[in-house]
Backbone as ProteinMPNN parsed JSONL, in Angstrom:
{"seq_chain_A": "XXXXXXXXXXXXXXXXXXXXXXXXXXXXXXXXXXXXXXXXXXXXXXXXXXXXXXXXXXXXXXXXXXXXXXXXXXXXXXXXXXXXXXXXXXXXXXXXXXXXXXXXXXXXXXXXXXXXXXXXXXXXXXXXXXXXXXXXXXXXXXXXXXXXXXXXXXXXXXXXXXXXXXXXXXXXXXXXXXXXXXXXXXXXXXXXXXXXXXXXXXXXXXXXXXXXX", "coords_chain_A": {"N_chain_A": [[0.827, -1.204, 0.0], [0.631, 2.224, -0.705], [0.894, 5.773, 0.656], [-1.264, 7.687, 1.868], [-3.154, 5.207, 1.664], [-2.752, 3.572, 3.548], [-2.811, 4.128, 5.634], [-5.859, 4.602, 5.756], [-6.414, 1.814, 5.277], [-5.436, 0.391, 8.112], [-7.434, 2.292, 9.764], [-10.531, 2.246, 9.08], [-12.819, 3.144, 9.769], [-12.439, 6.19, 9.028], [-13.704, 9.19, 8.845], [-14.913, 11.629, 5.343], [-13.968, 14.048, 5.746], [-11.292, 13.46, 7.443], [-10.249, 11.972, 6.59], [-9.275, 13.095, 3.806], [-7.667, 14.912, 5.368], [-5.72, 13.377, 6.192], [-4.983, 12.772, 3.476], [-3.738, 15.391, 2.856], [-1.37, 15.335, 4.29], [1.177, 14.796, 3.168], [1.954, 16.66, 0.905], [1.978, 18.815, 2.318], [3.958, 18.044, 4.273], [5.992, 17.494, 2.592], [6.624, 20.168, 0.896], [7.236, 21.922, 3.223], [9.531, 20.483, 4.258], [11.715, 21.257, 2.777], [12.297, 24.069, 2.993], [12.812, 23.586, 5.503], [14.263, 21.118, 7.401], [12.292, 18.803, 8.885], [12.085, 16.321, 8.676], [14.174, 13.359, 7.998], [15.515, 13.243, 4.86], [15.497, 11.339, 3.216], [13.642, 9.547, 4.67], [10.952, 11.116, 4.179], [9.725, 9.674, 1.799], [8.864, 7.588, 3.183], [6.565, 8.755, 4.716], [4.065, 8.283, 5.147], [4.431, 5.527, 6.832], [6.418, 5.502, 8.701], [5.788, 7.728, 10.172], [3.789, 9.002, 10.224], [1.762, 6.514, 10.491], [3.1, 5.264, 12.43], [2.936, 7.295, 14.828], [0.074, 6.8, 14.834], [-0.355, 4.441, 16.246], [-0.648, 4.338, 18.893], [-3.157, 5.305, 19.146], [-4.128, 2.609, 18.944], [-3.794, 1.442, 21.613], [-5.666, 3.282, 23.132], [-8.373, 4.841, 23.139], [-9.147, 8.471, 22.592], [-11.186, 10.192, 24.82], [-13.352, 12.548, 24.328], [-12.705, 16.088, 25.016], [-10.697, 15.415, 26.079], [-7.055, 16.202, 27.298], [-4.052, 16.32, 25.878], [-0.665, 16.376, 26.225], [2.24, 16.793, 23.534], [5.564, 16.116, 23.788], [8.281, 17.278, 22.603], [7.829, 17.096, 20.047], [8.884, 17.777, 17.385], [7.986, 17.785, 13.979], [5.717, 17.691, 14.385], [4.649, 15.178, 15.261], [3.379, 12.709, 17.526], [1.637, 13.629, 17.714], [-0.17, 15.351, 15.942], [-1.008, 13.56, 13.615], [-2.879, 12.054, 15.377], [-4.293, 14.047, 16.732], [-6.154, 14.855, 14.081], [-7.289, 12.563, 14.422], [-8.239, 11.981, 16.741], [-10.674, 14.716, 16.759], [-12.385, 15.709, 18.693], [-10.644, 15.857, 20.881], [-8.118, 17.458, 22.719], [-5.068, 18.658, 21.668], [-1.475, 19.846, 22.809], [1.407, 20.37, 21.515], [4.567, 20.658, 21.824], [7.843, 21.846, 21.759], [11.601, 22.166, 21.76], [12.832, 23.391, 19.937], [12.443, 26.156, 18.079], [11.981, 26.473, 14.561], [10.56, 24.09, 14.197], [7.943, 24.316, 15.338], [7.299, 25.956, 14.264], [7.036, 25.007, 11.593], [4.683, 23.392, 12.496], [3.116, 24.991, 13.066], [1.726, 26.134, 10.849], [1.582, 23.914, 9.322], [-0.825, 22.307, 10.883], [-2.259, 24.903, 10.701], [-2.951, 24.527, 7.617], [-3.987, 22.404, 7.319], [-6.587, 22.556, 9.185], [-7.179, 22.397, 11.244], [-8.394, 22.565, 14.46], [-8.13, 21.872, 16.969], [-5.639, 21.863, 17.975], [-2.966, 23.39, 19.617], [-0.157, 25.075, 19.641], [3.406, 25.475, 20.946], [6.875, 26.984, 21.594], [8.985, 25.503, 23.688], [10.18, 24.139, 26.617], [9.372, 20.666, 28.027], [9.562, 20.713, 30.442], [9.253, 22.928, 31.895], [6.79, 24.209, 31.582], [3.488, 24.726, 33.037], [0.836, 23.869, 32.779], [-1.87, 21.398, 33.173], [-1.897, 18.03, 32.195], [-4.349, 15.024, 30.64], [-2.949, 13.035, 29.344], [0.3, 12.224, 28.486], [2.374, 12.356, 25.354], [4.711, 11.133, 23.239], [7.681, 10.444, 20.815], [10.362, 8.615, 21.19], [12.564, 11.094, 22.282], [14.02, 10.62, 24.454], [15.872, 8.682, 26.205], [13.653, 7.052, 28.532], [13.478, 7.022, 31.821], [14.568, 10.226, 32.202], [12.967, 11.416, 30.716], [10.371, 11.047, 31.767], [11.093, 12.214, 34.86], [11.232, 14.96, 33.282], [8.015, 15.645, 32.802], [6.839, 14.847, 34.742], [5.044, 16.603, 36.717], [3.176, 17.265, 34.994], [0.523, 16.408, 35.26], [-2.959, 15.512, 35.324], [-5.22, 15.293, 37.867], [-7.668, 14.195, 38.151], [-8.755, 11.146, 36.333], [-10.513, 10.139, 33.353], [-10.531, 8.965, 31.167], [-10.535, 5.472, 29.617], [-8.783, 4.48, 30.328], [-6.022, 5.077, 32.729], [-4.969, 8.157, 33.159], [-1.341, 9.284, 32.121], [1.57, 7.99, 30.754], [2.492, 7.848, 27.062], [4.6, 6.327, 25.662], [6.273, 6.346, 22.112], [8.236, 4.249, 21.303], [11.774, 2.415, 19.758], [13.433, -0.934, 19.177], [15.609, -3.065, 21.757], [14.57, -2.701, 24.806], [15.249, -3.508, 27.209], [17.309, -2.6, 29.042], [16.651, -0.202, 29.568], [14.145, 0.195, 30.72], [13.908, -1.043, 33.297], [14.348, 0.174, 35.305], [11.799, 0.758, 35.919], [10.358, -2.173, 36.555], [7.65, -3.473, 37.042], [5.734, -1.544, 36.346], [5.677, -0.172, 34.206], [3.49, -0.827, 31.14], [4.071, -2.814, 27.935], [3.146, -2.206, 24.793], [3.117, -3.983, 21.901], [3.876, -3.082, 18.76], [3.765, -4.75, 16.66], [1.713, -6.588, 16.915], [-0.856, -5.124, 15.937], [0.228, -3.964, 13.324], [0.96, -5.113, 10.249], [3.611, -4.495, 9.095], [6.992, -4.964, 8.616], [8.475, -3.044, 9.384], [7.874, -2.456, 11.853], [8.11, -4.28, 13.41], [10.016, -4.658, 15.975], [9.104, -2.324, 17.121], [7.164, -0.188, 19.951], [4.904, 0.742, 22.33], [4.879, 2.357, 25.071], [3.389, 2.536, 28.1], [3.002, 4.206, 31.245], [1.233, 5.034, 33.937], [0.415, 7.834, 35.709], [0.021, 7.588, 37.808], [2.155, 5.883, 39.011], [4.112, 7.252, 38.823], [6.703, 8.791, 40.694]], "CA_chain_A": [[0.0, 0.0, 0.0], [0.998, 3.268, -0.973], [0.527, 6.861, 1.11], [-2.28, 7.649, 2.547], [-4.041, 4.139, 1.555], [-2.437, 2.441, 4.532], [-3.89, 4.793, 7.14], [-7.153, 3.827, 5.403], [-6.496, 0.05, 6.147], [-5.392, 0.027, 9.287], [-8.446, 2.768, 10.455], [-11.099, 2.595, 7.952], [-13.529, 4.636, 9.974], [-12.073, 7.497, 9.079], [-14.649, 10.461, 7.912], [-13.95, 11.888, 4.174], [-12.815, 14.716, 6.546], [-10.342, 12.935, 7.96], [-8.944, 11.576, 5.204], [-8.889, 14.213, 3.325], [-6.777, 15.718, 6.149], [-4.18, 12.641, 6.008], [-3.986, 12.687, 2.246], [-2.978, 16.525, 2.2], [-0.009, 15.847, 4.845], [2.276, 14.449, 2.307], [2.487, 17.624, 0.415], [2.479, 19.834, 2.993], [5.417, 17.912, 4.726], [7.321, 17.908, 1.253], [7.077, 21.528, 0.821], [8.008, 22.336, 4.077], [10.632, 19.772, 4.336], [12.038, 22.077, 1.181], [12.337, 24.942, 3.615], [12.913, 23.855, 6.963], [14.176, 19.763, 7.755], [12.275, 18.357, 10.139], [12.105, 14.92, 8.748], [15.425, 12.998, 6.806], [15.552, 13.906, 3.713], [15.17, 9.638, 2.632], [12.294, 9.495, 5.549], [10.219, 11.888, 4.045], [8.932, 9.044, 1.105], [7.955, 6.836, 3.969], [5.768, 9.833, 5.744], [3.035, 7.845, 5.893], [4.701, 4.593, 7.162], [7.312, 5.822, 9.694], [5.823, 8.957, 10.634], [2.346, 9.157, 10.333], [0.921, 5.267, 11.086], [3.559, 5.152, 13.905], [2.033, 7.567, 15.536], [-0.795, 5.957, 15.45], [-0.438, 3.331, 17.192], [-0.967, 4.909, 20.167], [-4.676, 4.634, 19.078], [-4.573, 1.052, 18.924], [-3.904, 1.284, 22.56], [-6.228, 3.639, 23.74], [-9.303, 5.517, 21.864], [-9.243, 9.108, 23.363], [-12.78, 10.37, 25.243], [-14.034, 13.897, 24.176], [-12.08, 17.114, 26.293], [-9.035, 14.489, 26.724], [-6.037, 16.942, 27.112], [-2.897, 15.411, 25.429], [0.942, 16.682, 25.331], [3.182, 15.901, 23.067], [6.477, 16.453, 24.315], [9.754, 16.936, 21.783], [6.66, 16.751, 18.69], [9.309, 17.773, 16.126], [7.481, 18.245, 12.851], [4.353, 17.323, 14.794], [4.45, 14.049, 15.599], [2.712, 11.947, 16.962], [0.477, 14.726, 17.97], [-0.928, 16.125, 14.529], [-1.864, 12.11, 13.287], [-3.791, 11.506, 16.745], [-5.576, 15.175, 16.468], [-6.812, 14.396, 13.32], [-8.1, 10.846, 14.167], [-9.774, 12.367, 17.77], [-10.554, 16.186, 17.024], [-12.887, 16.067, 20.372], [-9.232, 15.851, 22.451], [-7.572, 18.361, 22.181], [-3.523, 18.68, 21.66], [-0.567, 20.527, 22.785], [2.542, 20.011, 20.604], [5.922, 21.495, 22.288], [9.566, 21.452, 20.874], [12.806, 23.282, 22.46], [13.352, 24.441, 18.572], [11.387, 27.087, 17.539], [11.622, 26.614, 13.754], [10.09, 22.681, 13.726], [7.054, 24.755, 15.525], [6.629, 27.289, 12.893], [5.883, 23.862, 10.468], [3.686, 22.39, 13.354], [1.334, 25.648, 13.029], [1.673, 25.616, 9.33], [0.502, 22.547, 8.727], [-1.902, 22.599, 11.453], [-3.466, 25.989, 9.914], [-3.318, 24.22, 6.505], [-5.914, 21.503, 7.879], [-7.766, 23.373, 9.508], [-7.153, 21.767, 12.732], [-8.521, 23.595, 15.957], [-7.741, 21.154, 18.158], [-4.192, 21.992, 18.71], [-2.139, 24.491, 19.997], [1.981, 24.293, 19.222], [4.631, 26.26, 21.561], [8.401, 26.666, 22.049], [9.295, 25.623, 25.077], [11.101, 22.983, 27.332], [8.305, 20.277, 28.641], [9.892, 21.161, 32.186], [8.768, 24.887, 32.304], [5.404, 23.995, 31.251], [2.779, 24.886, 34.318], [-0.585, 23.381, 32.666], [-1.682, 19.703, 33.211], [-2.896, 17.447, 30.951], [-4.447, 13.803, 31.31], [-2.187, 12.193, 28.783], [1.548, 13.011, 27.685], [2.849, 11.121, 24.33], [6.742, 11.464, 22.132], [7.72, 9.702, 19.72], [11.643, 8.74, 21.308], [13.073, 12.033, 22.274], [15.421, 10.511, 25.11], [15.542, 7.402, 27.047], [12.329, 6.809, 29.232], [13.594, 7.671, 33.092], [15.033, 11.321, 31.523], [11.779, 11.847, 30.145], [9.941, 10.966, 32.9], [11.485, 13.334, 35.456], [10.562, 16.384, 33.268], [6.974, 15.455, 32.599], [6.148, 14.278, 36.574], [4.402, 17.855, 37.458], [2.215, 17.921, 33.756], [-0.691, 15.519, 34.941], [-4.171, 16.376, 36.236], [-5.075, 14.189, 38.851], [-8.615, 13.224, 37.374], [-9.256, 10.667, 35.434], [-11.772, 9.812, 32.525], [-10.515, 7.517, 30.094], [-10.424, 4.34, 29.458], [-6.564, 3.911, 31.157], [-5.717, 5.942, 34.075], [-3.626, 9.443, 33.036], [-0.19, 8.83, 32.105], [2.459, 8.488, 29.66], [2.698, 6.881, 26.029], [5.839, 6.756, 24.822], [6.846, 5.057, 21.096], [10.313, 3.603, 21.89], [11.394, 0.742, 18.921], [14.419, -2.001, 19.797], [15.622, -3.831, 23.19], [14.404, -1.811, 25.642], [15.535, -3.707, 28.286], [17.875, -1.829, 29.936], [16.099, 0.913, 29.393], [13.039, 0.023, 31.245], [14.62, -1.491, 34.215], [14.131, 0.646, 36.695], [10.775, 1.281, 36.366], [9.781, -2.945, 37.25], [6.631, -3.82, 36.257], [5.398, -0.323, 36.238], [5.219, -0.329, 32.7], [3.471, -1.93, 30.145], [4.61, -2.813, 26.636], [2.381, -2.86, 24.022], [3.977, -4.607, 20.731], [2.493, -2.556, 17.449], [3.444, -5.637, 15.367], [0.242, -7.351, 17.191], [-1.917, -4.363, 15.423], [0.581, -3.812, 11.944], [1.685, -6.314, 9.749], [5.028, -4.224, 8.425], [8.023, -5.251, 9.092], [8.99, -2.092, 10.408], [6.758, -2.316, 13.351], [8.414, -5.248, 14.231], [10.334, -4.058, 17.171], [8.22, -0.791, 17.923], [6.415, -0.501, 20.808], [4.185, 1.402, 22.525], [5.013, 1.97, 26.387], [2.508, 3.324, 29.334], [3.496, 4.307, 32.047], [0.305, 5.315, 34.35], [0.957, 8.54, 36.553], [-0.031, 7.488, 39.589], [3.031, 4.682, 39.226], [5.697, 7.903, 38.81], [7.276, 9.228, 42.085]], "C_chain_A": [[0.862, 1.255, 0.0], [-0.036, 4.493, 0.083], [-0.405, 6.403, 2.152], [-3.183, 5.96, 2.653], [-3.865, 3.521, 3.093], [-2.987, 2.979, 6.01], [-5.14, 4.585, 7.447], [-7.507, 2.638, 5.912], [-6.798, 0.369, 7.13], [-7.062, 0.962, 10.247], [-9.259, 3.005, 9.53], [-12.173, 2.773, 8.706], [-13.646, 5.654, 9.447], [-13.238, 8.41, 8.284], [-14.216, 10.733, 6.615], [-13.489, 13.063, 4.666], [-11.299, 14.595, 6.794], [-9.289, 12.552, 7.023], [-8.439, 12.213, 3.915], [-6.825, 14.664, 3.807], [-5.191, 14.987, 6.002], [-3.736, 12.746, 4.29], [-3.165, 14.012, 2.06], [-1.785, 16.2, 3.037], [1.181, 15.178, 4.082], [2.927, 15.501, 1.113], [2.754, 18.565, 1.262], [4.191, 19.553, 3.756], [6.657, 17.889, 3.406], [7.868, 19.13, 1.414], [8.236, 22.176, 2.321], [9.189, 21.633, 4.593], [12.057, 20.493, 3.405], [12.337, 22.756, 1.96], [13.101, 24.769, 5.077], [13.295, 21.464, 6.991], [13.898, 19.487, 8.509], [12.165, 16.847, 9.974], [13.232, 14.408, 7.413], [15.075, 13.115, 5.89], [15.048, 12.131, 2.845], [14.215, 9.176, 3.167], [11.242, 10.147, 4.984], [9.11, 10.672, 2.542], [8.36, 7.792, 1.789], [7.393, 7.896, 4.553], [5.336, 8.774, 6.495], [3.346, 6.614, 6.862], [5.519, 4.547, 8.687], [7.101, 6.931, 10.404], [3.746, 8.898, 11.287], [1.739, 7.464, 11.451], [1.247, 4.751, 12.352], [3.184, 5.927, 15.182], [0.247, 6.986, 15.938], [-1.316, 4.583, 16.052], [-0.666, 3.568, 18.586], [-2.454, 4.819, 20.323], [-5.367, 3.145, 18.807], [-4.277, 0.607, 20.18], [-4.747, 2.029, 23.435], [-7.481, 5.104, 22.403], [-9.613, 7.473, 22.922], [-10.438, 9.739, 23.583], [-12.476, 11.967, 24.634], [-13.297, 14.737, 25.173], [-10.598, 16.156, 26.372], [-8.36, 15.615, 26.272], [-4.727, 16.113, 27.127], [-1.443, 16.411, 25.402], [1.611, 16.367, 24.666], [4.611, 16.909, 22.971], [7.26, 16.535, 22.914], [9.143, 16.219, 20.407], [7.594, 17.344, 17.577], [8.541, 18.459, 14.813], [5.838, 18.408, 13.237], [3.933, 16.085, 15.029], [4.644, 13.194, 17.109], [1.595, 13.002, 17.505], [-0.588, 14.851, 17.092], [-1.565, 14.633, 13.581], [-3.284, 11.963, 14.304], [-4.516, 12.931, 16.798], [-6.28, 15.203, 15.533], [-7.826, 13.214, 13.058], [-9.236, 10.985, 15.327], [-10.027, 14.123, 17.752], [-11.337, 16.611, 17.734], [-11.673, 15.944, 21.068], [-8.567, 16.592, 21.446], [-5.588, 18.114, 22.694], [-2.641, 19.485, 21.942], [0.76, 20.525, 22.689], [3.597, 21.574, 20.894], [6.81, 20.961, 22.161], [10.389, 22.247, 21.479], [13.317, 24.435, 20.88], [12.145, 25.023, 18.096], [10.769, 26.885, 15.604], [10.583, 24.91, 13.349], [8.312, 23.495, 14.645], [6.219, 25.672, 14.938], [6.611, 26.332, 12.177], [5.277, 23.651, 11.374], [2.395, 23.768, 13.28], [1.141, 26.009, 11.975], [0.853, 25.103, 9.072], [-0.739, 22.368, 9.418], [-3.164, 23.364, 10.639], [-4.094, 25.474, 8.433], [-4.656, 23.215, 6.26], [-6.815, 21.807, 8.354], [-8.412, 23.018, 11.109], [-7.495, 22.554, 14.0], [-8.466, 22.984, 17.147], [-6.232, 20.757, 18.833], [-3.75, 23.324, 18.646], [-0.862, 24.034, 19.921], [2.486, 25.97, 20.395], [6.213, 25.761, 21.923], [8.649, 26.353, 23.075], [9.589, 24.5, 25.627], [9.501, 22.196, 28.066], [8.226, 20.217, 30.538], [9.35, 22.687, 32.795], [7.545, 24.798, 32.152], [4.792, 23.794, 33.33], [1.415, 24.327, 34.166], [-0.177, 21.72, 33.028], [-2.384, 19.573, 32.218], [-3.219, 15.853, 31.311], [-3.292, 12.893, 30.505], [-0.899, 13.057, 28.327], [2.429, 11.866, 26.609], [4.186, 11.517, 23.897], [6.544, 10.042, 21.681], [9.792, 9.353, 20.358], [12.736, 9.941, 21.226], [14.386, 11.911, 23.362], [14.895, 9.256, 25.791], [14.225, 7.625, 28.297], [12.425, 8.037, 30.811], [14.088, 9.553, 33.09], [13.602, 11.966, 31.822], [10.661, 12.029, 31.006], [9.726, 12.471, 34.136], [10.915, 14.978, 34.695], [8.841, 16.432, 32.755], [5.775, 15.232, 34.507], [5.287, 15.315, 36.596], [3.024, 18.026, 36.106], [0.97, 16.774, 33.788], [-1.933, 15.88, 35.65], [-4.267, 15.118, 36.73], [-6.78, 13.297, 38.749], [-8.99, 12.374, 36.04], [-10.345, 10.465, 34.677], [-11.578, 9.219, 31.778], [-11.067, 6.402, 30.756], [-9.638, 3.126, 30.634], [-6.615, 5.066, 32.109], [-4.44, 7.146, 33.058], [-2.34, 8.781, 32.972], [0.176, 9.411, 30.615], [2.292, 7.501, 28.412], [3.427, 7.02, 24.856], [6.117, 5.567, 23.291], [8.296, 5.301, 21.159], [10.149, 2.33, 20.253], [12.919, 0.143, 19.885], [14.521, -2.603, 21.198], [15.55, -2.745, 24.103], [14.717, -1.858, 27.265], [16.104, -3.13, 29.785], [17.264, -0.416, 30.243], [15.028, 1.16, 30.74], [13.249, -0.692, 32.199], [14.078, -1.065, 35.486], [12.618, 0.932, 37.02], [9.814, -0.288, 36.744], [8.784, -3.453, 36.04], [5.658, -2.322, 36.347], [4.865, 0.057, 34.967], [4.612, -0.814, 31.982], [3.595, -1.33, 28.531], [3.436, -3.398, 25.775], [3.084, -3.077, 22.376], [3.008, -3.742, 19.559], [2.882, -3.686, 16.233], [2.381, -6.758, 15.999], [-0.395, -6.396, 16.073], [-1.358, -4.072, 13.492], [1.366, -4.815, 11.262], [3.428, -6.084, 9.189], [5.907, -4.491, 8.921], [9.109, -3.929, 10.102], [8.58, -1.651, 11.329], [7.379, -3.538, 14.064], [9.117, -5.198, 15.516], [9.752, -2.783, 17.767], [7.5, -1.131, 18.712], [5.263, 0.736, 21.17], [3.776, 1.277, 24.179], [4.373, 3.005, 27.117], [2.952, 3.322, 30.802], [2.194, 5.327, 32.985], [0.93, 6.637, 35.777], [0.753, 8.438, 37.607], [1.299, 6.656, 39.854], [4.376, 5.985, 39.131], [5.726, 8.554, 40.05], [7.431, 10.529, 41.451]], "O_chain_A": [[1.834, 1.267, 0.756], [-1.238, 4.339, 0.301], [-0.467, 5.433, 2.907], [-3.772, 5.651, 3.689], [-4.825, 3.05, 3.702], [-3.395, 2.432, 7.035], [-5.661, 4.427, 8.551], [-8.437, 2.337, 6.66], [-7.948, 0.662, 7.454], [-7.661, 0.389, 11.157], [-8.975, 4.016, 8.888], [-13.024, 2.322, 7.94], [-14.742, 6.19, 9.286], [-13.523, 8.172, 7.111], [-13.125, 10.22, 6.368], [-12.446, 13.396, 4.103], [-10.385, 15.353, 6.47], [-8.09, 12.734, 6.811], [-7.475, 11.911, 3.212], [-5.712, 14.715, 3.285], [-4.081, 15.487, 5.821], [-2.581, 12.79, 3.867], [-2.152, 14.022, 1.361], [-0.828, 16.824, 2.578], [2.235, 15.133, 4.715], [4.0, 15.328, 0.535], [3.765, 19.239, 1.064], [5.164, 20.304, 3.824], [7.845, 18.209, 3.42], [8.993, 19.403, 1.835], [9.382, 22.62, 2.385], [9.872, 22.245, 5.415], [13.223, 20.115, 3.523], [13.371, 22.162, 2.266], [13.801, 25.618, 5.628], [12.438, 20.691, 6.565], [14.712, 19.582, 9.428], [12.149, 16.127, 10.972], [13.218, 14.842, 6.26], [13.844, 13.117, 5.906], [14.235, 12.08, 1.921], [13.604, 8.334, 2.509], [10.221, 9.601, 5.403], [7.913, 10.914, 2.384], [7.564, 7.043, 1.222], [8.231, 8.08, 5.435], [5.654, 8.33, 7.598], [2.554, 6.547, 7.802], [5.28, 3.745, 9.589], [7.946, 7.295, 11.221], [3.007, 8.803, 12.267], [1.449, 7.39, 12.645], [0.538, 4.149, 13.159], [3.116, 5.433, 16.308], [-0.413, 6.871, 16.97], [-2.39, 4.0, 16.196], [-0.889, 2.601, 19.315], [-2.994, 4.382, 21.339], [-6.505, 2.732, 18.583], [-4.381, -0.615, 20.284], [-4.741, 1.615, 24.595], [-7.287, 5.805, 21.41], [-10.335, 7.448, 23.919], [-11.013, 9.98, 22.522], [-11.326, 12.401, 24.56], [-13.18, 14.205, 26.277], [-9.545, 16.597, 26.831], [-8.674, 16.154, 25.211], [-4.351, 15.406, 28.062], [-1.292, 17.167, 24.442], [1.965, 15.233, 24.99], [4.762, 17.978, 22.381], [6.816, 15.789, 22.041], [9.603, 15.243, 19.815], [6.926, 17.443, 16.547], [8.555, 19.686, 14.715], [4.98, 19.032, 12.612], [2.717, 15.9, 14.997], [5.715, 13.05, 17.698], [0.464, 12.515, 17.518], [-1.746, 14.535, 17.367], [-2.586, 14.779, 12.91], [-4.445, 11.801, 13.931], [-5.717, 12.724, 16.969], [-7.392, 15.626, 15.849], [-8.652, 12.935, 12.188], [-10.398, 10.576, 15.312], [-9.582, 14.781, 18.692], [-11.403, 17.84, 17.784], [-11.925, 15.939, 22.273], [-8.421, 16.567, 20.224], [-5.085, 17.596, 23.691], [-2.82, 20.395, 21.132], [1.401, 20.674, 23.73], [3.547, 22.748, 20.528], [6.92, 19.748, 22.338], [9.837, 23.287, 21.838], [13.825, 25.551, 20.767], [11.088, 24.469, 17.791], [9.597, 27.059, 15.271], [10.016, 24.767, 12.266], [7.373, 22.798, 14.26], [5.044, 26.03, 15.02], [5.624, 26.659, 11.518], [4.395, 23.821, 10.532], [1.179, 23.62, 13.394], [-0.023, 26.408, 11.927], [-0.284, 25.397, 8.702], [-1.758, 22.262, 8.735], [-4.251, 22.996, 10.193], [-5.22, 25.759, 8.027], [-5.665, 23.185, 5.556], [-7.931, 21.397, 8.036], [-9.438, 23.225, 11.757], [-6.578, 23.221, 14.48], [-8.727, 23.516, 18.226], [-5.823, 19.934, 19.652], [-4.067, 24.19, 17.83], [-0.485, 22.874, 20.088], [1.976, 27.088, 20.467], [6.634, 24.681, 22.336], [8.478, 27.347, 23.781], [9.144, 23.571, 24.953], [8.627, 22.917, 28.545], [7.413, 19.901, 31.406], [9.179, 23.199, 33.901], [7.016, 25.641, 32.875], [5.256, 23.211, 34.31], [0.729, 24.229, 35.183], [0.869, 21.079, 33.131], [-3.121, 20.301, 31.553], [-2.505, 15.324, 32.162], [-2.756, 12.007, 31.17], [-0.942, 14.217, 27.918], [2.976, 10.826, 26.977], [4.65, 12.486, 24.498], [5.818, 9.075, 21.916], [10.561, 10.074, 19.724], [13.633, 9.926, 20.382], [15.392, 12.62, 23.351], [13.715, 8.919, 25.888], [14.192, 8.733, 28.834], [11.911, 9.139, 31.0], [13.872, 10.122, 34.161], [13.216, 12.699, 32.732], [10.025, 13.083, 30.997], [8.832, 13.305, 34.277], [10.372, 15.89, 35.318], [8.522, 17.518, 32.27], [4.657, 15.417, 34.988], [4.208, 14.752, 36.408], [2.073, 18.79, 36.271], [0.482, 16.292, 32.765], [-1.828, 16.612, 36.634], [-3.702, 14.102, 36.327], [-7.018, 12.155, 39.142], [-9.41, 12.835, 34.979], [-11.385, 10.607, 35.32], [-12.58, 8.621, 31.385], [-11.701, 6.247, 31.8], [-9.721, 2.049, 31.225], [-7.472, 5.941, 31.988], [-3.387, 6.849, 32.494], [-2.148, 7.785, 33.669], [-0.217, 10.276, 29.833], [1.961, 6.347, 28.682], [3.234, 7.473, 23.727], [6.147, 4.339, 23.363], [9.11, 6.222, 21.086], [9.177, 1.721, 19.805], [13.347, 0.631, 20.93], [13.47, -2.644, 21.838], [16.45, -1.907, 24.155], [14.607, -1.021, 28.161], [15.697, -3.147, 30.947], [17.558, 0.276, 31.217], [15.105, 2.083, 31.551], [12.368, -1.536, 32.039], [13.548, -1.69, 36.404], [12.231, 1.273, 38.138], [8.679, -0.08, 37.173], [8.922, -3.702, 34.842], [4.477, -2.658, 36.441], [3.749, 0.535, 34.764], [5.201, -1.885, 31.831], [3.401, -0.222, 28.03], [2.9, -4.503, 25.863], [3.538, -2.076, 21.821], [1.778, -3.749, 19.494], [2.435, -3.582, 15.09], [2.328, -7.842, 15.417], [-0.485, -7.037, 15.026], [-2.17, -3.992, 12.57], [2.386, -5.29, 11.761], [4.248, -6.969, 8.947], [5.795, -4.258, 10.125], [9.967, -3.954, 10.984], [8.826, -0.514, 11.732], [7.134, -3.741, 15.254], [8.562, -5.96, 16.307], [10.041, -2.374, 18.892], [6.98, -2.24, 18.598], [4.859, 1.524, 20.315], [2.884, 0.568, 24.644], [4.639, 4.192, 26.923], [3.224, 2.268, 31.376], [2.236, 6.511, 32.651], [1.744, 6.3, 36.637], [1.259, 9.16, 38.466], [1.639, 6.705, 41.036], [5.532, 5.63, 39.364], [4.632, 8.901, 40.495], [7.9, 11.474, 42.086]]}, "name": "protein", "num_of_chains": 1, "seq": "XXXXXXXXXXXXXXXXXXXXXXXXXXXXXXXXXXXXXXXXXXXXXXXXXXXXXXXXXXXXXXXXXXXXXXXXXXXXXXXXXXXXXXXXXXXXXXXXXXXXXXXXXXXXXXXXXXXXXXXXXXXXXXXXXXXXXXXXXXXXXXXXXXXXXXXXXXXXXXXXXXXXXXXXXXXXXXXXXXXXXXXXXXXXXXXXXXXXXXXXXXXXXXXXXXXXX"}
């Protein structure tokens, strides 16, 4: 499957809204890839595969309720934020980067969809003073790192599905990685939910905030 089709597969719900919305992000990330790199220059003809569908996997672990407030920490071009606002645009998103110019594409492209369910800012996810029930990345630093500057960004009521927390996509042996936190964690495999081979080690790890110190 080519592009957009495979977003189709795997969620063929999708509104002709929606899919609309995923077929335009393959030009918009060209162009602005042209201008500004926020995704490898050889990455950019997998979008949809390595960028886009990997983010969503996060919705094959949890479907987000209406009002859900989401972060996405060290969101880069917009990911996995700007997939998962498009798929729930009742939860709303807030996509923050330490580099300012990968945030000037994140409200770009945003504005180009027509997305009102996110907000993008510069800023360290440690200085941040709002909460939110969920906080997602896409591998911005090893887990316990990540952790530590996220602890203070959770509201303390729940309404999902899953209890508030974290949902980080990590791929390879994560072993060491994930060590310290026990059984604290759980690992959800996204080659249960995608058949590609490049899902084969990706994961999709929760980490529930009541379980962080």
């Amino acid at each position: 499957m080519q592009g957009a089709e495979i977003i189709f597969h795997y969620f063929p719900a999708l509104s002709p809204k929606q899919k609309e919305q995923f077929i335009q992000l393959e030009a918009l990330y060209k162009e602005w890839n042209e201008k500004i790199n926020v995704i490898s220059r050889k990455d950019i003809e997998q979008l949809y595969l390595h960028h886009v569908l990997h983010s969503l996997g996060i919705a094959k672990i949890i479907s987000f309720a209406d009002n859900t407030q989401v972060l996405d920490v060290g969101t880069g071009g917009g990911f996995p934020g700007i997939p998962l606002a498009i798929l729930f645009p009742k939860a709303h998103f807030h996509l923050v980067d330490s580099i300012g110019k990968k945030i000037t594409v994140v409200k770009e492209v945003v504005a180009a969809l027509g997305l009102q369910n996110i907000t993008a800012q510069q800023i360290r996810a440690e200085e941040l003073t709002n909460t939110f029930d969920f906080v997602v990345s896409r591998a911005v630093t090893e887990l316990t790192p990540f952790v530590s500057w996220v602890r203070k960004s959770f509201s303390p009521k729940s309404f999902n599905t899953i209890q508030n927390g974290i949902f980080y996509l990590k791929g390879g042996d994560l072993t060491q990685e994930l060590k310290p936190f026990g059984n604290k964690v759980r690992i959800n495999e996204l080659k249960d939910y995608f058949t590609e081979e490049f899902f084969e080690t990706k994961k999709v790890i929760y980490l529930s905030a009541k379980k962080i110190k």
